[in-house]
C-alpha positions in Angstrom: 41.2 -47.5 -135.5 45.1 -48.0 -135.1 46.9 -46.8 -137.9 44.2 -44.6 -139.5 45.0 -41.5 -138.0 47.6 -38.9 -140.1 51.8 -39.7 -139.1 52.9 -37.4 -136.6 56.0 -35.7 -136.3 57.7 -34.9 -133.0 60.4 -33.7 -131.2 61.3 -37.6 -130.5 61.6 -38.0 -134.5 63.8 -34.8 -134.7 65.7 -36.3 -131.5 66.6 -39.4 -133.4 67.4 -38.1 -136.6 69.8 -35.8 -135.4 71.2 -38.9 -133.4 71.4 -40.4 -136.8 73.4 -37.7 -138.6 75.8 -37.1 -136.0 76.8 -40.4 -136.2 77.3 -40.8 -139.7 79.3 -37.4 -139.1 81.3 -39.3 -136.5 82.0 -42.5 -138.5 83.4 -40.3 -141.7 85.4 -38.1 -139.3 87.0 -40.7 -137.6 88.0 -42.5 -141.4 89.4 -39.1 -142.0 91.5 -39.2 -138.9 92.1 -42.3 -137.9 92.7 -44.0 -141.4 93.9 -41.1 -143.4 91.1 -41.7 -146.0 91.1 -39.0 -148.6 87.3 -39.5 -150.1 87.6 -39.4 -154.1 84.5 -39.6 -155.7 84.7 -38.6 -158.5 87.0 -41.5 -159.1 84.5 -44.1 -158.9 81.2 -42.8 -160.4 82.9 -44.0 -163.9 82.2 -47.2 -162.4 78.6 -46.3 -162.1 78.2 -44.6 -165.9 81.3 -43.5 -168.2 81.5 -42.0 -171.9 82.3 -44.4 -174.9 85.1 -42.4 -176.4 84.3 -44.4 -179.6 80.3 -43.3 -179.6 80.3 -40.4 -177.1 77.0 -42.3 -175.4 77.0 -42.5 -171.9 77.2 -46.3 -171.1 76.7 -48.5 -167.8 80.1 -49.2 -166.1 81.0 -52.4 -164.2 78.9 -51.6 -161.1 75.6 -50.9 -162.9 76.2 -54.2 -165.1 76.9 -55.8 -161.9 73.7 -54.1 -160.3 71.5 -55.5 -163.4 73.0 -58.7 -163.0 71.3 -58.2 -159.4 68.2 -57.2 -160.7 68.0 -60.1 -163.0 68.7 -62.8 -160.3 66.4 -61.0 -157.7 63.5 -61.0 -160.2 63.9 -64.7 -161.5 65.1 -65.8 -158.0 61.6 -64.7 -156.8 59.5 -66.2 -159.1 61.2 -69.3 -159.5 61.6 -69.9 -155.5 57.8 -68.9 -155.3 57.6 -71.8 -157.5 59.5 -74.1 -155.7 58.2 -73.1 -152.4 54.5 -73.9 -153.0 55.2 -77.3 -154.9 56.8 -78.7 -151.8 55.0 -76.5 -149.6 51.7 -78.4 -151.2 53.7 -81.9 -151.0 54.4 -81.3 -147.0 51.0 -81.1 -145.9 50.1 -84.2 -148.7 48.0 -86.9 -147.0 50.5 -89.0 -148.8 54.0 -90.1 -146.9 56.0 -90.0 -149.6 55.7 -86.6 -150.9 56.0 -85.6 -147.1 59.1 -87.3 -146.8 60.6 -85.9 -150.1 59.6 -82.1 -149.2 61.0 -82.5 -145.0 64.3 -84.6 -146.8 64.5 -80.9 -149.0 63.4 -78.7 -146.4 65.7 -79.9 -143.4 69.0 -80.6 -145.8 69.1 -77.1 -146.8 68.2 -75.5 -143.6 70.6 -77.3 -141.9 73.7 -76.4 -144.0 75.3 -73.8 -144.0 74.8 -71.2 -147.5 78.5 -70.8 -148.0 78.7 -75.1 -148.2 75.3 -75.5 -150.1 76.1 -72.9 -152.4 79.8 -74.4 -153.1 77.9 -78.1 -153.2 75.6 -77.3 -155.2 77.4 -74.8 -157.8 80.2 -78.0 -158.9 77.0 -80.2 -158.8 74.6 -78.2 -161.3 77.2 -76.5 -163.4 78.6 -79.9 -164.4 75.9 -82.0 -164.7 72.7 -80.3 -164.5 73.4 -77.5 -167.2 74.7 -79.2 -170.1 71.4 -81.6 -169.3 69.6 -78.4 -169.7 71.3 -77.6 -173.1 72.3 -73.8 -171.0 75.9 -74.2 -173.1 74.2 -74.2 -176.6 71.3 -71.8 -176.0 74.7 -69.3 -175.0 76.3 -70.2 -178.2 73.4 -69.2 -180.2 74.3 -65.3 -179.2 70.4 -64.7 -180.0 70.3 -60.4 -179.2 67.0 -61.5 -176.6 69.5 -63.6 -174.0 71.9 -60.3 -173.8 68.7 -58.6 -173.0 67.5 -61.3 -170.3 70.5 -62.7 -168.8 73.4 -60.6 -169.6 76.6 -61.4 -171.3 75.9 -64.7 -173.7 79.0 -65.9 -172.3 78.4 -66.2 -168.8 75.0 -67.5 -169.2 75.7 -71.0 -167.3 77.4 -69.5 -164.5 74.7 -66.8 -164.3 71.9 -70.1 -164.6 73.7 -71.9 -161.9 74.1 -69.4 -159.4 70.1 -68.6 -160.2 69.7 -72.4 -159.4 71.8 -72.7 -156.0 69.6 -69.1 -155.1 66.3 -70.7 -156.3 66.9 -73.7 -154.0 68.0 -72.3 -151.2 65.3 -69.7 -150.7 62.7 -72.4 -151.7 63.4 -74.1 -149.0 62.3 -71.6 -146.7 59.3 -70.0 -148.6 58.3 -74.1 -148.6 57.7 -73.7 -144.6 56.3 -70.2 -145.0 53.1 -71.9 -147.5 52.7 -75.3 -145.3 52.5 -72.9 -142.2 49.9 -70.7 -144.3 48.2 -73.7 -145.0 47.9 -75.5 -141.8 47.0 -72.5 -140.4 43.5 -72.3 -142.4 40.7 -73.6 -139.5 39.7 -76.7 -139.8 36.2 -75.7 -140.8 37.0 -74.2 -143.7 38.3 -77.5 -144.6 35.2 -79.3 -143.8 32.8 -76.8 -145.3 34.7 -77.1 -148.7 34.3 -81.3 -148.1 30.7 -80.6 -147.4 30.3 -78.4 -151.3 31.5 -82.0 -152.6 35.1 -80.2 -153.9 37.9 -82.7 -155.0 41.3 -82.0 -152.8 42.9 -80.2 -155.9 39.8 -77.8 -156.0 39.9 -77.5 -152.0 43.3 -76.2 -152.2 43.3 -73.6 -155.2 39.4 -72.9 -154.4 39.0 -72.3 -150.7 42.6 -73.1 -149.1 44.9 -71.4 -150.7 43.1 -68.0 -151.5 43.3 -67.6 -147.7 46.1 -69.2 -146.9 47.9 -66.6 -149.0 46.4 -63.5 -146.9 48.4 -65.0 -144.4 51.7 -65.6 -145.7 51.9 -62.4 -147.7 53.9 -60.5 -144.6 56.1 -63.5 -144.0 56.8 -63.8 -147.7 57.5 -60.4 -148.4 60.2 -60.8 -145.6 62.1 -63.7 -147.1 61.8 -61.9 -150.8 63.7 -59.1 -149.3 66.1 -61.6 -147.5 66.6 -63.3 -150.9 67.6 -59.8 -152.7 70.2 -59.5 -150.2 71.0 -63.0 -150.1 72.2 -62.8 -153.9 75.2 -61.5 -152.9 76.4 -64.9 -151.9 76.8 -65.9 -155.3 79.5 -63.7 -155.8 81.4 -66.4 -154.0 80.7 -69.0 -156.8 81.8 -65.9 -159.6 78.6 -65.2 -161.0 79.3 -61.3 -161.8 76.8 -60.0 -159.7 77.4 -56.4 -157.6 79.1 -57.7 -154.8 81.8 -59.3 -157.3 82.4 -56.6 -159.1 82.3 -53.9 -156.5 85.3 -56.0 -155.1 87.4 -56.3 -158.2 86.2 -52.3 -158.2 87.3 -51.7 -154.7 90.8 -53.5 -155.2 91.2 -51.7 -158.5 90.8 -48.4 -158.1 91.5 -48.2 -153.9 88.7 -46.3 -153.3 87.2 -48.9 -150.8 84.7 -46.8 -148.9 83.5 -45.0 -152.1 82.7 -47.7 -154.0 80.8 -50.1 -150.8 78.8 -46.8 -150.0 77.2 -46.9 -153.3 76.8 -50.7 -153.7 75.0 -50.6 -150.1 72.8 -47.4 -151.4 72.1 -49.5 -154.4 71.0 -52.6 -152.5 69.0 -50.3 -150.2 66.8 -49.2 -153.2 66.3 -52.3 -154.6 64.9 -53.4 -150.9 63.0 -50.5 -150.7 61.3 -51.1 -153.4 60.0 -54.2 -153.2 58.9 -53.8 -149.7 57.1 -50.8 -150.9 55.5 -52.6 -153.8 54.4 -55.6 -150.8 53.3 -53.1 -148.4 51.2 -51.9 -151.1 49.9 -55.9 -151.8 49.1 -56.1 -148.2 46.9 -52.9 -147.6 45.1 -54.3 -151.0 44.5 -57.5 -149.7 43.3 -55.8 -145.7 40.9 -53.7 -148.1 39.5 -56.6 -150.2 39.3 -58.8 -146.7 37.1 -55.7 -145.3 34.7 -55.4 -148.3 
């Protein structure tokens, strides 16, 4: 069978690795050249981790806080868009026109603006209506030791829940065509054979539909997870203090500009990685249990 055999490594492998280091060679000799770069990096790392002088503990710098800041709005950005993606996912294959016409009114209004606009739009919209509605303001002013833990800085917590929010909605609206796919993909006899059992439409759906229709929308998925990791970066523009806006105070500050953008990309790349490792891993599972 495809794919069961060991990974092979050839002269083709060697080719194009050694393609890919002289190039990277090439790109840091010509910023040596051309732009008169002098690399300093020992310059930036305090960035990364520094010394307290007053407790002699190493303690994250303003890139790692901006990385976890990442972390955070990658982690509840997924679950919440997961969320948001199967409600309306659900209400756009609904017998019922209404909930149809809600979830395509949601689904085409945000695919068809540009991020930059719907983040700005939506940003003025939730921060000054939707979170004091929410009570975000006086949950921050409570200083409870748990919200530093979970959200970062007390003090930014609104701008950190409305930049969550903007994410949330706009990657929901595209995970919401990823499950009504999934599901109108499921044959129509599995449909009729779960009619036949005498299930209710709810029990259809969580009982025969959706177990399958998740198999199928697990690659897919995965895809816009990692697009929504990398999509976060975006709400630097609304100054939520993720990476991206601190690596750019960072870069400004200290002028080391390539320095500090090679680690923010490495740190992005590991945070991709990751995930599509942990998916990768989902999706062999769920071959293995299909097989068995």
């Amino acid at each position: 069978m495809p794919g069961t055999g060991k990974l092979r490594f050839g002269w083709i492998d060697v080719l194009v690795l050694a393609l890919l280091a002289s190039a990277a060679a090439y790109v840091a000799w010509r910023v040596d050249a051309v732009l008169h770069y002098r690399w300093n990096w020992s310059q930036v790392w305090v960035y990364v981790l520094r010394v307290d002088p007053a407790t002699g503990q190493w303690v994250p710098g303003l890139l790692l806080h901006g990385f976890l800041t990442t972390l955070r709005l990658a982690l509840y950005g997924i679950v919440l868009a997961a969320v948001v993606g199967l409600v309306f996912g659900l209400m756009r294959t609904s017998r019922r026109l209404f909930p149809r016409l809600v979830a395509g009114l949601y689904v085409e209004l945000v695919r068809n603006m540009p991020p930059l606009v719907f983040m700005f739009i939506f940003y003025f919209f939730l921060s000054s209506q939707v979170i004091p509605l929410l009570g975000i303001d006086r949950l921050a002013a409570s200083g409870s030791p748990a919200l530093g833990f979970l959200f970062g800085d007390p003090k930014l917590l609104a701008n950190f829940a409305s930049g969550l929010l903007c994410l949330v909605l706009f990657e929901g609206a595209y995970i919401t065509e990823i499950v009504r796919a999934g599901i109108q993909s499921i044959e129509k006899g599995q449909w009729e054979a779960a009619d036949s059992l005498g299930l209710k439409r709810w029990q259809r759906m969580r009982l025969v539909v959706l177990p399958q229709a998740l198999r199928r929308i697990l690659p897919p998925l995965a895809g816009q997870f990692i697009m929504l990791i990398k999509t976060s970066s975006i709400v630097s523009l609304i100054s939520i203090q993720e990476l991206t806006f601190l690596a750019t105070e960072v870069a400004v500050t200290s002028g080391r500009v390539f320095e500090v953008w090679l680690i923010v990309a490495g740190l992005y790349f590991v945070v991709s990685a990751v995930f599509s490792l942990l998916f990768q891993h989902l999706e062999q599972r769920g071959r293995i249990a299909r097989h068995t």
